[in-house]
C-alpha positions as CSV (number, residue, x, y, z in Angstrom):
1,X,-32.0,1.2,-3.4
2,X,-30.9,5.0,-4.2
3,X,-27.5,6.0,-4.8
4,X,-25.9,7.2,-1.5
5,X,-23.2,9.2,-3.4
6,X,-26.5,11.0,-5.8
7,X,-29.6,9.7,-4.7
8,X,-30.5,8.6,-8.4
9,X,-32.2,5.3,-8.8
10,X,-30.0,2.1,-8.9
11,X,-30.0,-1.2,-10.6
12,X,-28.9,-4.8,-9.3
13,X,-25.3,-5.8,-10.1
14,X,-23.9,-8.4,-8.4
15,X,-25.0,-11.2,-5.6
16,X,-23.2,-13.3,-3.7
17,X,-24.3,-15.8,-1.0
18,X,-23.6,-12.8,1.2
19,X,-23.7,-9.5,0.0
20,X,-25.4,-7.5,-2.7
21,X,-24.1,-4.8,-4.9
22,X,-25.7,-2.4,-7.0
23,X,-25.4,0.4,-9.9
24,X,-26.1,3.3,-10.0
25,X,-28.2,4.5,-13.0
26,X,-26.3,8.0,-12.8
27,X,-22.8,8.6,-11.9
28,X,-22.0,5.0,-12.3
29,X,-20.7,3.9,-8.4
30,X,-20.7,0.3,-7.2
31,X,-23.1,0.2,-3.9
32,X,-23.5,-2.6,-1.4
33,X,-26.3,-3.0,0.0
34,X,-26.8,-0.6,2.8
35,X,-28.5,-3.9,4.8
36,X,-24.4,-5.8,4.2
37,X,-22.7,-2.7,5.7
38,X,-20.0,-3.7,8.5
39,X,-21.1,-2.5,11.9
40,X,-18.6,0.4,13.5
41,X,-17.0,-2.5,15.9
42,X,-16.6,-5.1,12.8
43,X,-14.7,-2.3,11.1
44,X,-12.4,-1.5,13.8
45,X,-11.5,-5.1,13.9
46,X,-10.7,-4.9,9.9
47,X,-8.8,-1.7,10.6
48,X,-6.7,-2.4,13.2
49,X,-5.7,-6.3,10.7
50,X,-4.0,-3.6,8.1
51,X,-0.2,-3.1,8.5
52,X,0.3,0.0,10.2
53,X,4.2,0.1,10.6
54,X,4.9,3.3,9.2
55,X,8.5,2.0,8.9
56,X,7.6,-0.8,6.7
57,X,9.1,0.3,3.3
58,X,6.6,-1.7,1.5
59,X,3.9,0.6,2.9
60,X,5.6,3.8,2.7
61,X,6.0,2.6,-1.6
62,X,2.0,2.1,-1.5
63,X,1.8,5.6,-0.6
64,X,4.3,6.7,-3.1
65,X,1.7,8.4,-5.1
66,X,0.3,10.7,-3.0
67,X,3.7,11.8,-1.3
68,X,5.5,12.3,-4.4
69,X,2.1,14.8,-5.6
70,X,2.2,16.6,-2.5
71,X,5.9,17.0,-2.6
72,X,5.7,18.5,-6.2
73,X,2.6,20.6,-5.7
74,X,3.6,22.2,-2.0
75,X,6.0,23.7,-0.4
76,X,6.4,22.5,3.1
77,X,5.3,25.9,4.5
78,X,1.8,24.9,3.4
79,X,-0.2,22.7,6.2
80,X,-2.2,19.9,5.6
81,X,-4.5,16.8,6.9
82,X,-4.0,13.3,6.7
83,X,-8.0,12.1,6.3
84,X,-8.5,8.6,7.7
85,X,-5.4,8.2,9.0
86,X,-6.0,4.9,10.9
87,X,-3.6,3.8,13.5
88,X,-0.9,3.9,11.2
89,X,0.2,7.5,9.4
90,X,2.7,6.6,7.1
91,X,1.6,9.8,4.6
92,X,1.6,12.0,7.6
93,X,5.6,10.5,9.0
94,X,7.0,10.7,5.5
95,X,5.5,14.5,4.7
96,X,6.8,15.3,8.4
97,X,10.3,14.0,7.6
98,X,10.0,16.9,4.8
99,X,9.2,19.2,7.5
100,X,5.6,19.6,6.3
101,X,3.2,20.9,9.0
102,X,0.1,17.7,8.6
103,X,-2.6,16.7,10.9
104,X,-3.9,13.9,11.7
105,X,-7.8,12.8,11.8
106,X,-9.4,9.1,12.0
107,X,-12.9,8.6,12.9
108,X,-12.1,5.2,14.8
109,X,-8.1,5.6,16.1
110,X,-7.8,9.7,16.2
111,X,-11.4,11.4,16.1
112,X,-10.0,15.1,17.1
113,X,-13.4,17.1,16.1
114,X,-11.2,20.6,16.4
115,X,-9.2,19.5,13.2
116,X,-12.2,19.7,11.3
117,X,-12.6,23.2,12.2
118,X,-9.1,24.2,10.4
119,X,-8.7,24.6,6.5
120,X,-5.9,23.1,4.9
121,X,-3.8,23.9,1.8
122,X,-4.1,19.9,1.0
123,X,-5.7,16.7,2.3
124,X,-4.6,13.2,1.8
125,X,-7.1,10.1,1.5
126,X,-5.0,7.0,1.0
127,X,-7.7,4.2,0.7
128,X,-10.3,5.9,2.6
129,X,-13.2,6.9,0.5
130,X,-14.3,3.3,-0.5
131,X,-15.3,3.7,3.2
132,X,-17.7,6.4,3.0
133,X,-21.1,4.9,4.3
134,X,-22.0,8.8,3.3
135,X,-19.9,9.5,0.6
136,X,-21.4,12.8,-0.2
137,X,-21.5,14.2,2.8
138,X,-17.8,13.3,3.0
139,X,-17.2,14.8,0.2
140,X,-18.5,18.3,0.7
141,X,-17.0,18.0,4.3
142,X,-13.1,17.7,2.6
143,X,-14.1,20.3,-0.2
144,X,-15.0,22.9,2.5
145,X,-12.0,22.0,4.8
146,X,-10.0,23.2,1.7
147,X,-8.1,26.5,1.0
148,X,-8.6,28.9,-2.0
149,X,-6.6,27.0,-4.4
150,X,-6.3,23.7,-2.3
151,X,-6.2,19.8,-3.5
152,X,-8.0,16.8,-2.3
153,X,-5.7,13.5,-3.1
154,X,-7.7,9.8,-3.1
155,X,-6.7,7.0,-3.8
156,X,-8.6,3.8,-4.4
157,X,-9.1,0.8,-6.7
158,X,-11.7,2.2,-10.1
159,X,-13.9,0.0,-10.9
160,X,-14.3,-0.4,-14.6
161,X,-15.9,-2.8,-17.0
162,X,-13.3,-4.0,-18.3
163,X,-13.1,-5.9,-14.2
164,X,-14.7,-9.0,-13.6
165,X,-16.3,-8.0,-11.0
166,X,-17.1,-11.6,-9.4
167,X,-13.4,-11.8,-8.9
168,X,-12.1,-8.3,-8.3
169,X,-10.2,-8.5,-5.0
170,X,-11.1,-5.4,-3.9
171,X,-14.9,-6.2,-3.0
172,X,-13.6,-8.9,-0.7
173,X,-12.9,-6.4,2.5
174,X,-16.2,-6.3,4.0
175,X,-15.8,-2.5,4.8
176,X,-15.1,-1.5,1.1
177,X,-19.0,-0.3,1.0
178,X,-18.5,2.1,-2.6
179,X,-16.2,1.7,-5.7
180,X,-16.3,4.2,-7.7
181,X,-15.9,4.5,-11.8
182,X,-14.0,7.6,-13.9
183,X,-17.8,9.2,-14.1
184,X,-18.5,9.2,-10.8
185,X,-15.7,11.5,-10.0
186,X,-16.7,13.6,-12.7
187,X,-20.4,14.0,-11.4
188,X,-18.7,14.5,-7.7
189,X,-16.3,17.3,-9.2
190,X,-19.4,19.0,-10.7
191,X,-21.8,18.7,-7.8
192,X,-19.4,19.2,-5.1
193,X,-17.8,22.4,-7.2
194,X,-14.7,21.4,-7.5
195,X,-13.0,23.0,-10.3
196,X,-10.7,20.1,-12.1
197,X,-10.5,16.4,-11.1
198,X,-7.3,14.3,-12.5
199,X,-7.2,10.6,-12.7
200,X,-4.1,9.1,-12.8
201,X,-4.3,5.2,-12.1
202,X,-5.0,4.8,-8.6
203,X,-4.5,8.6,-7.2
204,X,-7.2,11.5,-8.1
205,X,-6.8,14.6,-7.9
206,X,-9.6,17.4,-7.1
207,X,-8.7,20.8,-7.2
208,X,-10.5,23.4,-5.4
């Protein structure tokens, strides 16, 4: 199986009964087998099982990290997008409270193709990109929807190896399909041109 982040050869990793999970030789990202990915239906279902009550404060404290960056890097006259959204847009009701001008785009619960055809000062990924069945043509879709100066935020679970990976929780949601390790951000910062990339615990930063 090749990488579907870099196309560089892979090796095996992990099996279970039912799925099968490999490494890439490379920038160092978890794969499942392409054969064990959730069809689009099956991931609606998972989807629309999260809690989506942008309301709940427990939620809106998940996405602490990403608000609180956005809030200290922008001014609210800068406009942003709210990538993956799902049917619940806690990131975008909290920076709207702040009187931030953010769009919304989900390719399941809010597939607006015209939103894609905007740049943005910032873009927001809160537990999105484990998603990515293509994760590099993602990733050069949310550079270039970027502004001179502009900041991708992520967050995600790293995987390290300092995880057991046979009991790392976050492989358990069928449509978590890539994990991704400290390298493999660095090898998508140099191959997608970003110019920095910040890790800090579960929020990373790429700057434009």
């Amino acid at each position: 199986m090749k990488c579907s982040l870099c196309n560089s050869t892979t090796a095996a990793f992990f099996k279970s009964n039912f799925k099968e999970y490999f490494q890439c030789e490379n920038c160092e990202a978890i794969l499942l087998n392409s054969s064990n990915y959730p069809t689009p239906n099956e991931e609606i279902i998972r989807y629309r099982e999260h809690n989506n009550n942008v309301n709940d404060i427990r939620y809106q404290n998940f996405v602490s990290p990403i608000v609180k960056a956005v809030l200290k890097d922008f001014k609210n006259s800068k406009n942003g997008l709210d990538f993956g959204c799902g049917t619940g847009p806690v990131i975008t009701k909290l920076l709207r409270d702040k009187n931030y001008p953010i769009t919304t785009y989900d390719p399941f619960f809010d597939n607006n193709q015209k939103v894609l055809k905007t740049n943005y000062d910032f873009i927001v990924c809160c537990e999105v990109i484990e998603h990515f069945h293509y994760p590099l043509k993602e990733f050069k879709l949310l550079k270039s929807l970027l502004k001179q100066n502009g900041k991708l935020y992520c967050m995600t679970d790293l995987f390290s190896k300092t995880i057991d990976f046979k009991e790392w929780y976050y492989k358990d949601d069928n449509t978590h399909v890539i994990f991704y390790h400290k390298n493999t951000f660095n090898w998508i910062k140099e191959n997608v041109s970003f110019s920095k990339v910040t890790i800090n615990n579960r929020l990373i930063t790429f700057e434009v």
